[in-house]
N, C-alpha and C positions, 0 to 999 in steps of 0.2 A: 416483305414478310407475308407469308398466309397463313390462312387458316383454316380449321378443315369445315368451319361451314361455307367456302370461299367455293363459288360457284366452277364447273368444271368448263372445256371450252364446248362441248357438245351441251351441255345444260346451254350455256349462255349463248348460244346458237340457236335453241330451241326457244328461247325466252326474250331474245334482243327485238325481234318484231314487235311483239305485246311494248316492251318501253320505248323504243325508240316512236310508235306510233306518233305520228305529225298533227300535231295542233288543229285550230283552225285556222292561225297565222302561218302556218307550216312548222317542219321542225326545228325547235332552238334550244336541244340538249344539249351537254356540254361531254366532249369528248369519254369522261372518265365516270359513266355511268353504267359501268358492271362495276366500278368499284364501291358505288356507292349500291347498289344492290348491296354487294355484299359486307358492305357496312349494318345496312340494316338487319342481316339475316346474322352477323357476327352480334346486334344488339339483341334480337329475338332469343337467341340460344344462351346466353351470358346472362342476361339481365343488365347488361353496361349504362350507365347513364348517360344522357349525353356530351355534356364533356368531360366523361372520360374517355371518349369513343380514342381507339388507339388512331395516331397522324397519320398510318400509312395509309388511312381512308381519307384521308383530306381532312381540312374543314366541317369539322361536326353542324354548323348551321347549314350550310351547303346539302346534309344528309335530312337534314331535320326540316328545311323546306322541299326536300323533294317527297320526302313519305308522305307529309300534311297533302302536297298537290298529288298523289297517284292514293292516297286513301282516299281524298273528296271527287277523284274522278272518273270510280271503280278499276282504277288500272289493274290494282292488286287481285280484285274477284276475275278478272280475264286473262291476268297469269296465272290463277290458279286453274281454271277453264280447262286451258291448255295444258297444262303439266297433268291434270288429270284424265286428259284422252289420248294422251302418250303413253303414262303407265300403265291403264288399261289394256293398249295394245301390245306392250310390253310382255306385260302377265297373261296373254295370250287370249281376253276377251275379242270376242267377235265382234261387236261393237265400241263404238268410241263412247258414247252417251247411255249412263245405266237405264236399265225399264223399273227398277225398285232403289227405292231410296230409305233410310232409316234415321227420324230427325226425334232429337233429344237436345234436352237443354241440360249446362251446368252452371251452379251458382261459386261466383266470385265476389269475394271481401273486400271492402273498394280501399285504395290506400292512395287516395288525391290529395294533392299536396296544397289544399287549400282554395277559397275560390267557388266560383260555381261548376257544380259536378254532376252529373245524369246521375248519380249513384242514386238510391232509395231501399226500402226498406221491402224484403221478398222473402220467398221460401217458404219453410212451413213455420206459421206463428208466426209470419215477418221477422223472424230473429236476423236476419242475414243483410247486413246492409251494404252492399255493393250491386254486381249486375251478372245477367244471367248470358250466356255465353250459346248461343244457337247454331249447332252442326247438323248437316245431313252427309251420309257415308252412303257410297252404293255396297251392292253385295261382299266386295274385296272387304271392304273396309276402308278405305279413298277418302278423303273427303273431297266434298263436289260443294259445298258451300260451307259460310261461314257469316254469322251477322252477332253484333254485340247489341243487347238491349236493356232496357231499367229492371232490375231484381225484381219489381213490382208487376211486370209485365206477363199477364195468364198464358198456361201453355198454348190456347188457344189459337191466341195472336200472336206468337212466336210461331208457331207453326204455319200458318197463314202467310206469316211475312217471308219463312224460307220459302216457301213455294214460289210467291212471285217473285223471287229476287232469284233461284232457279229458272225461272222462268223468260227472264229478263238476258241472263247467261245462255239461254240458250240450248239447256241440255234437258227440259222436258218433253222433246218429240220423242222418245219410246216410253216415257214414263207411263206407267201402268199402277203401281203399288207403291203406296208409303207408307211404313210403321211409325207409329207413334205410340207411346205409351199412356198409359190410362189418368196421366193429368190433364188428356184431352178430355171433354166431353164427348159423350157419342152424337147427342144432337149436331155438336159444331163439327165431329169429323163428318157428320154427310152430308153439312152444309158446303165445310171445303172439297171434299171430294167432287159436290155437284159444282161448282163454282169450275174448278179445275179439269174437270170430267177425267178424273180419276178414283180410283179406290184407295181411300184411307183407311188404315186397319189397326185399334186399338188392340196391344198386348197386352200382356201381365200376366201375374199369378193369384191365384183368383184367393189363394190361403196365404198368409203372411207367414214366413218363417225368420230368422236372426241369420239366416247366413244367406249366398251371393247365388242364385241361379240360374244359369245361363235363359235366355231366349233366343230362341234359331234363326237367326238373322243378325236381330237385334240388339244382338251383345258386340257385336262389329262395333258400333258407336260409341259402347262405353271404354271399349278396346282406343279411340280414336280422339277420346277425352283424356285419359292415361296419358298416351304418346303426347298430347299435349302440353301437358303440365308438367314437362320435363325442359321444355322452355322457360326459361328461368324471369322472362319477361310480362310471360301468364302466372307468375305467382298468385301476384294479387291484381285485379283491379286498379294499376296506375292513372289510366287516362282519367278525363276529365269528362271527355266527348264519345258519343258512340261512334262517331265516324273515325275517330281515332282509335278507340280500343277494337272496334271492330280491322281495322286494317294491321293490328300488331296478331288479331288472333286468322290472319289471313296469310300474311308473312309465316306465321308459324304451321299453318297448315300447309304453306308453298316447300316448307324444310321440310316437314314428315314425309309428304308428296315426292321429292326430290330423290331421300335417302330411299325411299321405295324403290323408285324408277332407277337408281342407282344400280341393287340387289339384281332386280328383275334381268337387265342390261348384263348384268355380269355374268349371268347362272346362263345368259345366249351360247348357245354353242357356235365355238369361230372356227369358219371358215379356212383352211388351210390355203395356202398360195401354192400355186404351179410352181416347181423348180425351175 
């Protein structure tokens, strides 16, 4: 049986190196790991729990020890890497790697089912008690990273931390410009910007009004928060750990990512064959 978020065979062509990657003992995957891919990408888009995961993905623990080892061993941030310097190329940018990036946090309501939990108490007035969810989009609107952290945590260091965890990924050699919005402070953007030796550049609108208005770039990411939350798995805050909740909001950004490259791929003009 499929499904349609069940990976295509050129997606899983493009993405079977990043899993299959060999250990330090070598490799000891087990034959039927696109299917569990797309186990997980069938949980991301549903909200499924796990055992309800439907049989024709196998053994739900089987699925549920492999996310825990490719979430604690960044696999997920380098499949995303890659999915986003293909649909870049895709939609016809000239580079594989953005020179501006645009990082905004969202806050999520934690719903842990007990136990010890990262969750804490954030936002404005601390009212929000779950955890804040850290995206950078390049110009397209893409995301190019993702990191899950405690609702408590200042934009500051949310900010801070996408960079080197970009950084880490590999895709700040043309970086030039970051937006970020004005729960940065300006002291700390030119401490990150000089750390990074790059230009940080706090937005906003400098008069408050009651309705939504756009910023020119900028609004890519809350475009890319949206498309998020249509994952039925980012409802609320489930995990317990950020290296967990961080790889279900990586998984979900590998789906946005995918359906893009999808579009992009389609709208190719094909090539007719000789008679």
């Amino acid at each position: 049986m499929s499904y349609p978020s069940d990976l295509t065979d050129e997606q899983w062509e493009l993405l079977e190196p990043v899993f299959h990657a060999p250990g330090k003992r070598g490799r000891k995957h087990a034959d039927d790991l696109r299917a569990v891919v797309d186990a997980m990408l069938y949980i991301a888009q549903t909200g499924c729990q796990w055992r309800y995961l439907p049989q024709s993905f196998g053994p739900w623990t089987r699925v549920w020890s492999q996310f825990r080892r490719w979430s604690r061993n960044g696999t997920w941030a380098r499949a995303l890497t890659v999915l986003h310097a293909a649909a870049r190329e895709a939609g016809g940018r000239a580079e594989e790697v953005p020179s501006m990036v645009v990082i905004d946090t969202h806050l999520a309501r934690g719903a842990s089912n007990g136990g010890f939990t990262f969750h804490d108490r954030g936002g404005p007035y601390g009212r929000t008690n779950g955890a804040k969810r850290v995206v950078a989009v390049d110009v397209t609107g893409l995301p190019v990273g993702a990191l899950v952290v405690p609702a408590s945590t200042h934009e500051n260091r949310a900010s801070e931390l996408m960079l080197g965890h970009l950084a880490e990924q590999g895709v700040t050699g043309r970086l030039e410009l970051v937006l970020v919005d004005r729960g940065v402070t300006a002291a700390a953007a030119r401490n990150i910007g000089k750390r990074h030796d790059l230009e940080v550049r706090r937005v906003g609108w400098d008069d408050k009004q009651p309705v939504f208005r756009p910023i020119r770039h900028a609004w890519r990411v809350e475009v890319a928060h949206g498309r998020l939350g249509r994952s039925h798995r980012l409802a609320k805050s489930f995990e317990n750990t950020t290296t967990s909740a961080t790889g279900w909001l990586q998984v979900a950004c590998i789906a946005t990512t995918l359906r893009q490259l999808a579009r992009s791929r389609a709208r190719e003009p094909r090539v007719g064959v000789a008679a």
